[in-house]
N, C-alpha and C positions, 0 to 999 in steps of 0.2 A: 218371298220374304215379307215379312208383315212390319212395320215401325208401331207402333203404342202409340206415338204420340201424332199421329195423323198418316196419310197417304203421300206418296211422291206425285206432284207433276210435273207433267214433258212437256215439251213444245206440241208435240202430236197429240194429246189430250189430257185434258185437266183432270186428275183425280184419279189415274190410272196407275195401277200397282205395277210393280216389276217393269220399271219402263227404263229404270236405269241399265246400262250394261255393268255386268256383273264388279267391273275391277270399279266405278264407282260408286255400286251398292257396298261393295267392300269396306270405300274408305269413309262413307258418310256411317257405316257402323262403328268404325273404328274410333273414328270423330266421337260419336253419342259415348262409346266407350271413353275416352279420355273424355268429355266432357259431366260427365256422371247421367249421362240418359240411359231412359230405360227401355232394352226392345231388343227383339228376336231374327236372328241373322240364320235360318236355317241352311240358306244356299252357300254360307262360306265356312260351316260349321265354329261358329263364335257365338257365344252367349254371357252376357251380365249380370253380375247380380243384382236385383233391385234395389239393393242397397247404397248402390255406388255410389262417389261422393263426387261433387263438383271442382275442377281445376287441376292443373299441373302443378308441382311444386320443383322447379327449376333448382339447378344446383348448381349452377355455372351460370351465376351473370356478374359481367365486369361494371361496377360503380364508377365515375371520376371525381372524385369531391373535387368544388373550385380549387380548394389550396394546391393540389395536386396536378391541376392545370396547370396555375397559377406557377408553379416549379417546374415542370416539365415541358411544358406545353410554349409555342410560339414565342412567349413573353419570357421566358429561362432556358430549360437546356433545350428545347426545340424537343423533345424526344416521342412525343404521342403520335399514335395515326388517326386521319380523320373519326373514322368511329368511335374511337374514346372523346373526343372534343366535343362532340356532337353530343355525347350522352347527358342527358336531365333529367329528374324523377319523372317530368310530365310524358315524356317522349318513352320513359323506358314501362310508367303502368299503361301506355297509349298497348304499347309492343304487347304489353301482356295481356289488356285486354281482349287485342285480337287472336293472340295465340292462343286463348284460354289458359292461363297461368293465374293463377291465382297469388303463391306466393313466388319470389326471387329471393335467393338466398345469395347475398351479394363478396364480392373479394375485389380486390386491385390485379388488374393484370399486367404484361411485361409493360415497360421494364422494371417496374417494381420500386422496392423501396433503398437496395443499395446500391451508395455510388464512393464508396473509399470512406467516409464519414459518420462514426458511428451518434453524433451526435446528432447530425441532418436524418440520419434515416430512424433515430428514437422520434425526432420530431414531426418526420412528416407520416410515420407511423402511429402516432398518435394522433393527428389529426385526421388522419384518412380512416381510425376507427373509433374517432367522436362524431365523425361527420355520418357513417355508416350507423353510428348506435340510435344518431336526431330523423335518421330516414326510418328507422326502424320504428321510434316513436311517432314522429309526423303520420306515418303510411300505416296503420297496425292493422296484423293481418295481408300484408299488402308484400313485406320485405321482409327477411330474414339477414342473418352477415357471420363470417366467418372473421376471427378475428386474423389483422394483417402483421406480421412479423417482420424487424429489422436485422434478421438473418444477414450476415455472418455473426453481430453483435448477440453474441452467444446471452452475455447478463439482462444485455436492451431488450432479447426476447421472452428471457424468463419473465421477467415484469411486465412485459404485454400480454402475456399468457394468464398474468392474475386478474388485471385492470379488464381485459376484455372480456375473460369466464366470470371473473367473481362479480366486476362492479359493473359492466354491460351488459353482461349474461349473453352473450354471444351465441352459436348454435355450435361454433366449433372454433378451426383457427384453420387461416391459410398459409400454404408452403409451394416453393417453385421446386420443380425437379432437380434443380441443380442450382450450385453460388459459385461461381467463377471456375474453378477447375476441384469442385467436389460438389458429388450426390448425393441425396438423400441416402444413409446407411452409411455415410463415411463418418470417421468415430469423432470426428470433430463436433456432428451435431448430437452428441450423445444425451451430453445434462438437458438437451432441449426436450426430446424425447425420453428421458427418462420422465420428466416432468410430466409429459403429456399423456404417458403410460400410466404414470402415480393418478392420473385426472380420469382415465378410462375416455381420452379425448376423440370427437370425431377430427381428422383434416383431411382436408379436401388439398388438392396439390395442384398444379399448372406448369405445364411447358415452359422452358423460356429458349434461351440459344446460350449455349456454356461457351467456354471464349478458344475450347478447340475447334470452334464448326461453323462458322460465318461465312458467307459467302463462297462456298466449298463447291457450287456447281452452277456456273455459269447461267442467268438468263430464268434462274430457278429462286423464286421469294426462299427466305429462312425458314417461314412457317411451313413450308407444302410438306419437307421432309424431316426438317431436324425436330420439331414440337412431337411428333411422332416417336421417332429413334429418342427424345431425351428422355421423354416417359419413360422407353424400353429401359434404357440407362438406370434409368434409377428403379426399378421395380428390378432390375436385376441387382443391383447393388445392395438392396434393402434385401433380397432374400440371401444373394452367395457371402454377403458380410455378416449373416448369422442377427443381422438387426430386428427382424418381424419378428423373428425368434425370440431374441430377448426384450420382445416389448410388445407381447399381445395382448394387450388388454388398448391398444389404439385401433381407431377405425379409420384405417385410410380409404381415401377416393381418389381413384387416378382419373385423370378427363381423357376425354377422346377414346373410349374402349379400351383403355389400356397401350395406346401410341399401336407398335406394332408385334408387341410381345404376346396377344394370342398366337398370332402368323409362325411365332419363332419357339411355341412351348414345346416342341420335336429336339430342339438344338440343346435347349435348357436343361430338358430332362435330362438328355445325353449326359451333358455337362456338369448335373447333378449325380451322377451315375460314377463319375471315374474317383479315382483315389482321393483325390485332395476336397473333393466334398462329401462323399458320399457316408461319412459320421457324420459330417453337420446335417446334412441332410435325407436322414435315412429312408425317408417316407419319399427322394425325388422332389421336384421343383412343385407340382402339379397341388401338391397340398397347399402348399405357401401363397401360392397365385389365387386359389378359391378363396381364400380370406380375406382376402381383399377388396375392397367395391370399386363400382367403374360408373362413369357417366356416358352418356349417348352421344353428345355435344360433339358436332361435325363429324359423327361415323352414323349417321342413321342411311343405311345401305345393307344390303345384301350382304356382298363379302365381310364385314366389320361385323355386322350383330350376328353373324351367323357364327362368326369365329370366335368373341366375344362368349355366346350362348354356350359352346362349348367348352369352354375354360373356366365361366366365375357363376356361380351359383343364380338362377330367378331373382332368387331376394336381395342379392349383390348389384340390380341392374339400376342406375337412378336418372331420371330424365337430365337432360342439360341442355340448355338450346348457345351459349357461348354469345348472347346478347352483347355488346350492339354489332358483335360482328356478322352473325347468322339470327334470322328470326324464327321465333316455335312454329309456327303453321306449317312450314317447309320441312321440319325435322319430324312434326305429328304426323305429319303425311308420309315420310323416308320412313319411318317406325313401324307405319300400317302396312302400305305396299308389300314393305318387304316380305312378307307374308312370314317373318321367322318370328314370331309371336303369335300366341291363339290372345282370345281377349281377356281373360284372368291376369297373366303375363302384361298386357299392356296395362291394365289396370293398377298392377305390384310396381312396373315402372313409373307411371306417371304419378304415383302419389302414398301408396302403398310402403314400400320399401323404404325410403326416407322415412317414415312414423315410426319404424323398428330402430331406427338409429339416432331419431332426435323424437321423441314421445310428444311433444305439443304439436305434430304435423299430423297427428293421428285423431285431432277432434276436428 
């Protein structure tokens, strides 16, 4: 293996080539790869182009703005986990610098903005995407934001939908997979998505826990399984209610690979196959799912990007590292390992792909 940009050395001798064992000559290419280095990995058959660009551009990171503490947090409803309390710009470009992230494109994660009150969740909804729009100023270059939605409040959302694309200029808008006991694709959030369809809008989505499934299996967190299953949930909703259907011209992103609906696109098809879908869906599930984009964030594994790969198109792949709960360097490295990328592929992930979908990530 040769680096460009100088020689490896070992413990056993300074300046000495090929001294690494191979699975960490792998990931130190991989590295140069997601870092925009330039150099020749013959032994693991990967190559880059000289062109490549410096940084990750993260699609999954959770902001707190104070007011949001402020309400949620300790001092109101008690409702945050340490890691969102914790999170500050300084601490979150500290994370990026060492991950090599270049940019964060930021959203609110659970629990989110509603609590029965459509007046509270216009207000803290606004706050939490004036507070993302001064990060975005403050840090430039540094942060990107998806605007945040007071979803159920069907009107409060249209009007954040204007405020955050027209007068913030936002990169997209964020959506949970579910609001209480409906998902994404139920006809209630329709004028929302029409809207966002009329805008040819990117959203990005997030797990939450919908109010049939708390606590459901003893001795087991909410997140290990249901953040998973509600993705599923809703990526099926959105395709068997005829909704991506009638609103392609949106770019959705589902986080986590897609929950566990690669695992299950055997059942789908099926499903899509029998009488009562198969006019809505002539072409089967399998078209519906590639249109789709997905994020990395807490599946960078083996089993997940490999099932992942086989369902949603290369250019469909967008890095996520789900900051401050998991840091990048631990998901660069789950990415590389896994060996189910060559480095062209890591390169469309880590910075690539997102420029196809929001065009200023592309200079």
């Amino acid at each position: 293996m040769q680096i460009v940009h100088g020689v490896h050395e070992s413990p056993g001798g300074a300046g000495k080539e090929n001294s690494c064992p191979p699975s960490r000559r792998r990931f130190l290419a991989g590295m140069a790869a997601l870092s925009g280095g330039i150099f020749i990995a013959a032994d693991s058959g990967l190559s880059q182009p000289a062109t490549a660009k410096a940084g990750l551009i993260d699609v999954h990171h959770h902001l707190t703005p104070p007011g949001y503490i402020a309400e949620l947090g300790p001092g109101g409803k008690n409702m945050l986990e340490p890691p969102t309390l914790g999170w500050t710009p300084a601490k979150a470009i500290e994370e990026m610098d060492e991950g090599g992230v270049t940019v964060s494109i930021t959203s609110i994660t659970t629990p989110g903005l509603w609590f029965g009150d459509p007046a509270s969740a216009q207000r803290l909804a606004r706050a939490c995407n004036d507070y993302a729009a001064k990060l975005v100023s403050d840090y430039p270059r540094r942060f990107g934001m998806f605007v945040n939605l007071p979803i159920p409040d069907i009107e409060g959302s249209l009007k954040e939908i204007a405020y955050g694309l027209d007068v913030l200029k936002a990169d997209g808008v964020s959506l949970f997979t579910s609001y209480g006991d409906k998902w994404l694709g139920d006809s209630a959030f329709d004028p929302v998505f029409e809207e966002l369809n009329r805008r040819k809008a990117v959203v990005y989505t997030h797990p939450t826990l919908p109010d049939c499934c708390r606590n459901l299996v003893p001795g087991i967190i909410n997140s290990a399984i249901e953040y998973g299953t509600d993705t599923t949930r809703a990526i099926a909703r959105m395709v068997f209610s005829g909704t991506s259907q009638r609103y392609p011209d949106i770019k959705l992103i589902w986080s986590h690979a897609g929950g566990t609906m690669p695992f299950l696109v055997g059942r789908f098809t099926r499903m899509s196959e029998t009488p009562k879908y198969s006019t809505l869906l002539p072409k089967g599930f399998l078209p519906e799912a590639k249109r789709f984009y997905y994020d990395t964030a807490q599946a960078a594994s083996v089993p997940a990007m490999a099932a992942l790969k086989a369902v949603a198109p290369m250019s469909h792949i967008l890095y996520g590292t789900d900051f401050p709960y998991l840091r990048a360097e631990p998901q660069v490295r789950g990415l590389i390992e896994s060996r189910v990328f060559n480095t062209e592929e890591l390169f469309a992930i880590e910075r690539g792909n997102i420029g196809l979908l929001v065009p200023k990530y592309t200079t």
